[in-house]
Structure formats: C-alpha cells, structure tokens
VMD Tcl script that draws the C-alpha trace (Angstrom):
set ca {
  {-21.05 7.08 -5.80}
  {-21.59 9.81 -2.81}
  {-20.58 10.47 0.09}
  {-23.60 12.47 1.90}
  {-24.02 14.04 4.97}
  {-20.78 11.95 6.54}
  {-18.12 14.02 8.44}
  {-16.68 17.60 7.80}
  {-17.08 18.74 4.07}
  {-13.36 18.70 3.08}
  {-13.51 15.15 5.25}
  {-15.86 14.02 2.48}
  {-13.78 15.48 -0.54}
  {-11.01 13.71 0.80}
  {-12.76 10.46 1.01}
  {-14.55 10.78 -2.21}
  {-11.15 11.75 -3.92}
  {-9.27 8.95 -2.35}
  {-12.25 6.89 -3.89}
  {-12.36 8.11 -7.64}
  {-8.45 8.25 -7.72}
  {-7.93 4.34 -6.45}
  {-10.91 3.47 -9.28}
  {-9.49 5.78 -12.46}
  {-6.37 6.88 -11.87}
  {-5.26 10.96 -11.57}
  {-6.07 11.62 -15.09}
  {-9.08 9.76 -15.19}
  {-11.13 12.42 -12.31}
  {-12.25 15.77 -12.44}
  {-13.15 17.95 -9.50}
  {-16.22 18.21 -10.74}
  {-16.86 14.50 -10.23}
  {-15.15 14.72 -6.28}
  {-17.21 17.45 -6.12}
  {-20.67 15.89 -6.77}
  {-19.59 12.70 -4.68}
  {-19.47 14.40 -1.73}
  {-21.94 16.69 -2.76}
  {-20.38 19.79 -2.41}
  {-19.42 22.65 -5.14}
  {-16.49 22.70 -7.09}
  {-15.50 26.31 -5.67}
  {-15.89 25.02 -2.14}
  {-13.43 21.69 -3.26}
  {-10.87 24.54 -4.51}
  {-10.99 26.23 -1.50}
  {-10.23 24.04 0.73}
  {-7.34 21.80 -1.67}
  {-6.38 24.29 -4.48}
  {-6.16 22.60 -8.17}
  {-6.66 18.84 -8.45}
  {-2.85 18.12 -8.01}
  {-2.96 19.36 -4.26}
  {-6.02 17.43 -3.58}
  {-4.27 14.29 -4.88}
  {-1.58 15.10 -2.45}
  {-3.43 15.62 0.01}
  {-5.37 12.36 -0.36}
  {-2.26 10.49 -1.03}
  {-0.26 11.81 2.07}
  {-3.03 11.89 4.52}
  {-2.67 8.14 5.55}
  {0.84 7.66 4.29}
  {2.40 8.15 7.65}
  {0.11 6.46 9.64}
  {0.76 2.85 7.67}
  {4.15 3.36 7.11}
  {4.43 3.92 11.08}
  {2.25 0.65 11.74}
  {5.26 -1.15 9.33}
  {7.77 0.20 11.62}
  {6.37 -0.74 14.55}
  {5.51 -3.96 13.31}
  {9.40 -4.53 12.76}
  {10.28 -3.47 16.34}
  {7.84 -5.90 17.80}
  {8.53 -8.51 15.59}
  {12.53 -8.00 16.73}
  {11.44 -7.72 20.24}
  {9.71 -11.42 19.39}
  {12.60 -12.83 18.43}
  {14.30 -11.98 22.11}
  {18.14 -11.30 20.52}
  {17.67 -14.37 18.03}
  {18.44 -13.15 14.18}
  {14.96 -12.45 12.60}
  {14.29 -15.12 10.52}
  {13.45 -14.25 6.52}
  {9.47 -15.31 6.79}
  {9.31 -13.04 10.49}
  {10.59 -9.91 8.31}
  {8.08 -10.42 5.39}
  {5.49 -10.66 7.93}
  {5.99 -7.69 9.58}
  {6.21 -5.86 6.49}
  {2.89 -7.41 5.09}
  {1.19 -7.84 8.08}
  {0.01 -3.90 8.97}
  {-1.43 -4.20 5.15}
  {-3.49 -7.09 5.52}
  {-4.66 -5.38 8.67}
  {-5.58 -2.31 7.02}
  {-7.65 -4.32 4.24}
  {-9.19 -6.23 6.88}
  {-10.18 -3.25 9.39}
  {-13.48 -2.70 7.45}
  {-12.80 0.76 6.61}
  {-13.76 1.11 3.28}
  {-11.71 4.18 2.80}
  {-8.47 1.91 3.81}
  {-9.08 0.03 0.74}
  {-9.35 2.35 -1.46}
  {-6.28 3.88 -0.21}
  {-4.21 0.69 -0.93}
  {-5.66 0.72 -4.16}
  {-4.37 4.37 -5.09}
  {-1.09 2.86 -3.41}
  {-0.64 0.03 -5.89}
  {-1.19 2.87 -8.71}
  {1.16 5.53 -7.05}
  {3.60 2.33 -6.87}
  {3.27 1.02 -10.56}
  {3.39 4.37 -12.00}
  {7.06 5.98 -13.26}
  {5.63 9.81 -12.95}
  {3.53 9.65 -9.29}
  {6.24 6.68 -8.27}
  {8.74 9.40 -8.18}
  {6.76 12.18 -6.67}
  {5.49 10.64 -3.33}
  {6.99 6.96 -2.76}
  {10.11 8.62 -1.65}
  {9.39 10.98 1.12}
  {7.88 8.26 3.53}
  {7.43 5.24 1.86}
  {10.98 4.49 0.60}
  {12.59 5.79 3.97}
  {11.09 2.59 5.49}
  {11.76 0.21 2.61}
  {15.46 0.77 3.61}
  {15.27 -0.46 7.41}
  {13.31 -3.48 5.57}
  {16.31 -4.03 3.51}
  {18.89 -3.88 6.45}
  {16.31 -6.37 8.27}
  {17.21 -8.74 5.28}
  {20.53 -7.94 5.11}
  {21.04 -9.37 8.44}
  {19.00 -12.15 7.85}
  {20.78 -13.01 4.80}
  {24.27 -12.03 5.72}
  {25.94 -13.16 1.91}
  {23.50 -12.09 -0.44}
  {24.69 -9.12 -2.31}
  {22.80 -5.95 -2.02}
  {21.81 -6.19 -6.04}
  {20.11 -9.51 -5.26}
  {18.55 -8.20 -2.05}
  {17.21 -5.27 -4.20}
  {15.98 -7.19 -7.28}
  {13.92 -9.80 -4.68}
  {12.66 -6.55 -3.13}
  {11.40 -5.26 -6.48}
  {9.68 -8.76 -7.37}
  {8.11 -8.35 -3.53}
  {6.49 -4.67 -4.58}
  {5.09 -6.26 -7.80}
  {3.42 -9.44 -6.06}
  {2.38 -6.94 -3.59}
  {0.98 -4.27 -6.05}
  {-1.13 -6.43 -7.16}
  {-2.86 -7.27 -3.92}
  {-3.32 -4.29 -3.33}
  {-4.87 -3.28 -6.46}
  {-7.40 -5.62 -6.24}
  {-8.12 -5.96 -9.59}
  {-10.49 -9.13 -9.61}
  {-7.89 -11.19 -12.22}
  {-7.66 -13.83 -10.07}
  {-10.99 -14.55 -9.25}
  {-11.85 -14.95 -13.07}
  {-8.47 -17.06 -13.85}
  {-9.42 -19.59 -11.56}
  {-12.90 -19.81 -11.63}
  {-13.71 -18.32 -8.62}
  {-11.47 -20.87 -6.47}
  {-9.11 -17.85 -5.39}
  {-10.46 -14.31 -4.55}
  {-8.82 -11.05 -4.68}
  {-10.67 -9.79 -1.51}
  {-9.48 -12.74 0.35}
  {-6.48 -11.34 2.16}
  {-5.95 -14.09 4.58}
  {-5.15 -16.31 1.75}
  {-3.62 -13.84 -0.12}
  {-0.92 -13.03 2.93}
  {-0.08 -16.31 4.08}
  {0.68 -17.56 0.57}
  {2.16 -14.64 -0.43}
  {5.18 -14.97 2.96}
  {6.19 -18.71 2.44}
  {6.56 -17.37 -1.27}
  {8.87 -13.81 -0.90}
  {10.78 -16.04 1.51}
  {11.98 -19.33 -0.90}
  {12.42 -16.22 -3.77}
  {14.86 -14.70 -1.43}
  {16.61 -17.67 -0.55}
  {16.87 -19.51 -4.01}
  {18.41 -16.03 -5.22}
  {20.40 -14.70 -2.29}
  {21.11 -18.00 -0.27}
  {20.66 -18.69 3.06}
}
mol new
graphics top color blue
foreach p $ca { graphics top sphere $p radius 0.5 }
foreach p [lrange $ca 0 end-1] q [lrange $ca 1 end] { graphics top cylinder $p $q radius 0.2 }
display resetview
C-alpha cells in the first residue's frame, strides 16, 4: 500500500495513517510503515505530527467535525421536513444514519477508511474515552433529546440502553469486516450500504419501541 506523488506530503501521511490505523489498529502501525506508504522519511513524518500518538490524533480529528456537522444538519433538515409535526422514530434514525451511508457511498476511499478507524475508536474502552467525547458524544445527546420527544414515556435508561445496541449494530457497519458476506454465502454484502441502511432503520426503530413504547 502507497500513497505516491498524491497531494501535500503531510496530506499523504495523513491518508496513509488513516489507512494502516482503520486496517490494524494503533498498536498494530509503526511510523515507519506510514512512512514508506506515502513514501516519505520517518524524520519528515515526525516533523510534521510529533510521536505516533499525535499523528493518530490528528488522523482521527481531522474529519471528526466535518461528519458530525453533516449529522447535525441532517437533524435540522429532517425537523424542518416534518413542518412542526413530532419527528417520527424511523425520521430520527435516518438522519442520524443517513450522512454515514453518504460518506461510504461518496467514493472517497479515504472516507472509508475513516469509518473504519471510527468503529475501532468506538469499540475500544482506552481510545473510546480519549476522542468520542469531545465531538462525537456532544451530538449523540441532541440525538437522544430527538428521541426523547419522539418517545415522550420511555425512561432515559431505556432510551440509553437502545442507543448503545444502535452504536453496536452500527459499529459493525462501519467496520466492514466481511462476516456477513461469508455467513450467508454471499447473499448479503458488507459493502452494500444501501441494504445495510434501510434494514438497519425499520430495525433501531421496532427495538426502540418494543423497549421504550410508543
């Protein structure tokens, strides 16, 4: 895997990290390797992202506002849709999935392999921690007051625990891992994300209601 000749060198560390992270994990990358993908040398990678920890911040954060902006505005439109109506439960989920799917879909390879390090920043109790809460989580909560109101007597523990259930499903989508395909014989495909979204909404939604009523 390289990245030569494409964009500004610390462009192409960035990309190559964001790569070798989503595929092996923080532990499982050197600079050395990010270095040699985007065919640089490993003094030039520390001087332009310090130690390996910075550069996995940097990687991480560097698209971490943009989709968690596209999620908000996704909710504001999908309000504005519902012209002073309640938003129903399947509208919410939508709007929370849909800038994913988009991002999947947008043929940027380096989108993908973003959501991929997502779904391992998500699943994991150290990096979970770390960098989930300084963006991420922030819009996770007007998500959960968008429920709320759509499910006015569900208690806030039931809200939550459906919410946790919804990261899990969704960590695994984004992961891509490629257990699907081989479970059912190649009938289902990880890398379709049409299917993948519009099963996934009619889902999240009967899980909320059969636990927190409707």
């Amino acid at each position: 895997m390289t990245n030569k000749g494409k964009g500004s060198k610390s462009q192409r560390i960035l990309d190559v990290a964001e790569e070798l992270f989503a595929l092996h994990g923080y532990d499982g990358v050197t600079m050395r390797q990010i270095a040699k993908g985007a065919n640089v040398d490993v003094a030039l990678a520390n001087y332009h992202f310090g130690k390996k920890l910075d550069l996995f911040y940097a990687v991480f954060n560097r698209r971490a506002e943009v989709l968690s902006s596209w999620r908000r505005e996704a909710l504001l439109a999908s309000r504005e849709k519902a012209a002073g109506k309640p938003q129903t439960l399947e509208q919410i989920i939508e709007a929370f999935l849909l800038p994913l799917k988009v991002a999947q879909e947008s043929g940027d390879p380096g989108w993908r392999n973003y959501l991929a390090l997502l779904a391992y920043v998500m699943t994991s109790p150290i990096w979970n921690k770390i960098l989930m809460p300084e963006v991420f989580d922030k819009r996770v909560g007007e998500f959960v007051e968008a429920l709320k109101s759509a499910l006015p007597n569900a208690r806030d523990d039931d809200i939550h625990w459906c919410y946790q259930y919804v990261s899990g499903a969704l960590a695994l989508t984004l992961a891509q891992t490629g257990r699907i395909d081989r479970l059912s014989d190649g009938t289902c495909l990880s890398s379709d994300f049409d299917a993948a979204y519009d099963h996934m909404i009619p889902f999240v939604a009967a899980g909320f209601r059969a636990v927190c009523g409707d």
